[in-house]
Jmol script that loads the backbone (N, CA, C; Angstrom):
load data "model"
ATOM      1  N   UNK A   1       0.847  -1.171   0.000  1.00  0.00           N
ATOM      2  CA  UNK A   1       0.000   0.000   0.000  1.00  0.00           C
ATOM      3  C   UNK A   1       0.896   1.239   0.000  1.00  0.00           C
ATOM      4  N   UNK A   2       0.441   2.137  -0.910  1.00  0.00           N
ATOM      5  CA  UNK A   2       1.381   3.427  -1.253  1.00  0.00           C
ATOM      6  C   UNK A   2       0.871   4.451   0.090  1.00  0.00           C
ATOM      7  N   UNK A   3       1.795   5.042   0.896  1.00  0.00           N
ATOM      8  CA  UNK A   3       1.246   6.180   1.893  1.00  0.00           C
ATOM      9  C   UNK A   3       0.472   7.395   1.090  1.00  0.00           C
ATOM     10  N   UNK A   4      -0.040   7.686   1.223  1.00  0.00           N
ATOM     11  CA  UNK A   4      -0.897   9.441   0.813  1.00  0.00           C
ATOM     12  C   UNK A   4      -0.663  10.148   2.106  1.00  0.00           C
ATOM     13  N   UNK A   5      -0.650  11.072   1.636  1.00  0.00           N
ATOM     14  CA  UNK A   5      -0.780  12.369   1.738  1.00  0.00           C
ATOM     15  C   UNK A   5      -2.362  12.938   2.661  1.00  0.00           C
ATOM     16  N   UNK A   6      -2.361  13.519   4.008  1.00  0.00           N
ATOM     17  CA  UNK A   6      -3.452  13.706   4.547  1.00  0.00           C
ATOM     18  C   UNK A   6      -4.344  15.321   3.860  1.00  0.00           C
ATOM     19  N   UNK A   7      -3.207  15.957   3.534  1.00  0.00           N
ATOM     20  CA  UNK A   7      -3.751  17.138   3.267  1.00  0.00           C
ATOM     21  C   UNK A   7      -4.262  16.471   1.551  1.00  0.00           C
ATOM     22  N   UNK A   8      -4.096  15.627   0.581  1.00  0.00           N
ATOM     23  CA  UNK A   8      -4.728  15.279  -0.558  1.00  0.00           C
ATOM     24  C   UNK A   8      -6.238  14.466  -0.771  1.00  0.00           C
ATOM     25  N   UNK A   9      -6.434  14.166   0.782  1.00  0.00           N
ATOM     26  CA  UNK A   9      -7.580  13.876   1.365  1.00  0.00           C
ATOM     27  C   UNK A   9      -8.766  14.673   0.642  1.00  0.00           C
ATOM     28  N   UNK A  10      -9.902  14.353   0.260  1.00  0.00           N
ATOM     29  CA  UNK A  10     -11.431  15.109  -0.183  1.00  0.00           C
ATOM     30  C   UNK A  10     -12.192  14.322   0.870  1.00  0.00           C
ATOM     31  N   UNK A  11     -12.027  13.580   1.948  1.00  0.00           N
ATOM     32  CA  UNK A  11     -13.141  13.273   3.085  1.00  0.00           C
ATOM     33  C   UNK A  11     -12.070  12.789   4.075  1.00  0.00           C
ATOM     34  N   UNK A  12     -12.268  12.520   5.570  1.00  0.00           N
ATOM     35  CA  UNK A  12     -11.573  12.405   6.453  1.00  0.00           C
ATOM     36  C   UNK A  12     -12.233  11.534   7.419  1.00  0.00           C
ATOM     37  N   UNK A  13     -12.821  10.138   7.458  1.00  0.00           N
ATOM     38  CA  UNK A  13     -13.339   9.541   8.873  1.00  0.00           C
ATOM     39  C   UNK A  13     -12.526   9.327   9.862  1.00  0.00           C
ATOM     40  N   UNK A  14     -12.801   9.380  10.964  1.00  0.00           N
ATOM     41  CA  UNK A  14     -11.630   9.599  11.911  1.00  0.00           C
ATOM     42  C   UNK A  14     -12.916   9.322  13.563  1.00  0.00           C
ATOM     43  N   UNK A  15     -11.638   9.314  14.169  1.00  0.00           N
ATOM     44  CA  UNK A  15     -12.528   8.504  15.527  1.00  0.00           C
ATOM     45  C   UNK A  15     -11.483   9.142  17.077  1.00  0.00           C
ATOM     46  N   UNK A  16     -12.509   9.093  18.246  1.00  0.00           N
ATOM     47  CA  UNK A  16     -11.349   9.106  19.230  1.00  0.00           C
ATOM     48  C   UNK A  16     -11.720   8.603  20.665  1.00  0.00           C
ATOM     49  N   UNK A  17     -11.322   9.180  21.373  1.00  0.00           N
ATOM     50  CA  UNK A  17     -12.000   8.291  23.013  1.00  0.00           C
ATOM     51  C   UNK A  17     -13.499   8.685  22.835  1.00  0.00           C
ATOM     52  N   UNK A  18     -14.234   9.389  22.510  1.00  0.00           N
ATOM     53  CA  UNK A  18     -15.618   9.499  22.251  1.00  0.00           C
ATOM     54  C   UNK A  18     -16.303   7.921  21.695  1.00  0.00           C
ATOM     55  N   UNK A  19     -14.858   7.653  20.828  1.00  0.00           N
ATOM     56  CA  UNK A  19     -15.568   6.165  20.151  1.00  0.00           C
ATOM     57  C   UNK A  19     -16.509   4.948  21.707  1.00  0.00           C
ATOM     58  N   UNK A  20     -15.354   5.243  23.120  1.00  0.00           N
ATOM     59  CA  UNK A  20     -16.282   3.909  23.955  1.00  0.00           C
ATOM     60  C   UNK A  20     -15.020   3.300  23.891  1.00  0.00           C
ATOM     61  N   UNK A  21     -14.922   2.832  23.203  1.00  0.00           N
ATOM     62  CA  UNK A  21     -13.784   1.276  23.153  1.00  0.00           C
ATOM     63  C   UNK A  21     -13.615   0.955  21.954  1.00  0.00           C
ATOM     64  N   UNK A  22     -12.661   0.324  21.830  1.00  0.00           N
ATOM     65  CA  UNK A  22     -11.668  -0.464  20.793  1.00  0.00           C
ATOM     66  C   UNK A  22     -12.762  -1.200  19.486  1.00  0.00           C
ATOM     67  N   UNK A  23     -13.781  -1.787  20.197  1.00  0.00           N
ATOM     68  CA  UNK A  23     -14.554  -2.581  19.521  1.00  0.00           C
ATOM     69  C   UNK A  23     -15.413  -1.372  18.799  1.00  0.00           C
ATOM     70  N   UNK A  24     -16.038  -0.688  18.766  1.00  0.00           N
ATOM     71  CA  UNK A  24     -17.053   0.734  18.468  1.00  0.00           C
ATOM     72  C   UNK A  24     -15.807   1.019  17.032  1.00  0.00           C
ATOM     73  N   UNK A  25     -14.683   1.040  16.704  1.00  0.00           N
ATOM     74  CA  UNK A  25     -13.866   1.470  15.674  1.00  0.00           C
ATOM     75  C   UNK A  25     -14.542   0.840  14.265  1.00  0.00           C
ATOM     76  N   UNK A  26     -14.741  -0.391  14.627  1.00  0.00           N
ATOM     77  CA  UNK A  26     -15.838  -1.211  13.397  1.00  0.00           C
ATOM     78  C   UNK A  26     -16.764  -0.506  12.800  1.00  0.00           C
ATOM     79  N   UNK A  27     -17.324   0.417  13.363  1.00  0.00           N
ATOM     80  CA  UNK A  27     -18.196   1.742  12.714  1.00  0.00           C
ATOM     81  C   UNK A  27     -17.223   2.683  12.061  1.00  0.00           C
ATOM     82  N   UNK A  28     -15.853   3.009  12.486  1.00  0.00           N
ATOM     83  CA  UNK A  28     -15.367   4.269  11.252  1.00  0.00           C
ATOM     84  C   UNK A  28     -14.844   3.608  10.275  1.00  0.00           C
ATOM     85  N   UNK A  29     -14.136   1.704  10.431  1.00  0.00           N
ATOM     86  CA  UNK A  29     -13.895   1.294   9.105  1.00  0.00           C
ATOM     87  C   UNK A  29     -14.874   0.641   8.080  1.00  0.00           C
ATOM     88  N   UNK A  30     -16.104   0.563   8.798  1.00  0.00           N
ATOM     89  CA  UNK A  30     -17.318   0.300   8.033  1.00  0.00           C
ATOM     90  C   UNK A  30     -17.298   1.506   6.875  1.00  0.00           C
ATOM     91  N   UNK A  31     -17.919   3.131   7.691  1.00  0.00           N
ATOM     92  CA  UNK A  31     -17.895   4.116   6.954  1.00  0.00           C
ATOM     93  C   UNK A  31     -17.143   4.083   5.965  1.00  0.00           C
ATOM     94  N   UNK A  32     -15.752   4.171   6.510  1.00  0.00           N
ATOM     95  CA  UNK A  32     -14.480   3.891   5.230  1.00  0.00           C
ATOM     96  C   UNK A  32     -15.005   3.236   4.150  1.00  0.00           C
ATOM     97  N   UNK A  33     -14.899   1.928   4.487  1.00  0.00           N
ATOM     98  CA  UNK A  33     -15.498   0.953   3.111  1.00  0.00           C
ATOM     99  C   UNK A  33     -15.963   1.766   2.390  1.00  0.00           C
ATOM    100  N   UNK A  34     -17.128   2.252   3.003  1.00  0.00           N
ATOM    101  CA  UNK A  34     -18.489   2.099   2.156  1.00  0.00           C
ATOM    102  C   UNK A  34     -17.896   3.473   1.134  1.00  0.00           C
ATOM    103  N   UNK A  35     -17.465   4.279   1.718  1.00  0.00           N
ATOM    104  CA  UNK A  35     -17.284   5.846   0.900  1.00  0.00           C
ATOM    105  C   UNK A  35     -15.977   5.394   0.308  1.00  0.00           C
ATOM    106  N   UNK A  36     -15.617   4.340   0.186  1.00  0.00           N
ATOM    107  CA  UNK A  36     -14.141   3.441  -0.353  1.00  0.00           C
ATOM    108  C   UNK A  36     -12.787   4.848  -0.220  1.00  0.00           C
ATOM    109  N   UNK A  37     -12.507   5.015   1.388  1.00  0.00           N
ATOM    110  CA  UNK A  37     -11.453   5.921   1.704  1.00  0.00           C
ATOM    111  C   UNK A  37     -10.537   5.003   2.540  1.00  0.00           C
ATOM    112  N   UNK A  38      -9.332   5.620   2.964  1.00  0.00           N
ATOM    113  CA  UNK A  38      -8.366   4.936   3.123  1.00  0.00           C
ATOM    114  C   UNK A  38      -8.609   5.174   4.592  1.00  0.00           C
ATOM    115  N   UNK A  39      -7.879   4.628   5.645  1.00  0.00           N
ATOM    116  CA  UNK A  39      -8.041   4.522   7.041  1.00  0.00           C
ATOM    117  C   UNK A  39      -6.965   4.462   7.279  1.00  0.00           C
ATOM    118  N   UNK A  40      -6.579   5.324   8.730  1.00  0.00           N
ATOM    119  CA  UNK A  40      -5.368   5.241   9.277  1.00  0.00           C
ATOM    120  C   UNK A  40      -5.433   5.861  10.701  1.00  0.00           C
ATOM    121  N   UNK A  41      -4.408   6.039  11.246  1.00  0.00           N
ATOM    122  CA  UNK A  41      -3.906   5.986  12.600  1.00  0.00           C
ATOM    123  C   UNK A  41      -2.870   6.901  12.965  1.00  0.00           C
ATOM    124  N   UNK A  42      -2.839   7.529  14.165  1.00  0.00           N
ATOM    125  CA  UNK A  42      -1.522   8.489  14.162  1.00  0.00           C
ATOM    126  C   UNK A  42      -0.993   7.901  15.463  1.00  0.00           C
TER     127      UNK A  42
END
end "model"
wireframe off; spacefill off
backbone 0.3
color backbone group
């Protein structure tokens, strides 16, 4: 997988302690899928 660029981004799903827990993340890589965007982590 080639890295990109965050600022070349046109949508951004993203998550944080609001998510609950570890398991609740299955909802922002669902989103991902579906809008077929890339997912990542800092």
């Amino acid at each position: 997988m080639q890295p990109r660029r965050l600022t070349e981004a046109s949508l951004v799903v993203t998550g944080g302690r609001g998510m609950g827990n570890p398991e609740n993340f299955k909802l922002i890589e669902d989103l991902a899928d579906v809008r077929r965007r890339w997912r990542g982590a800092l």
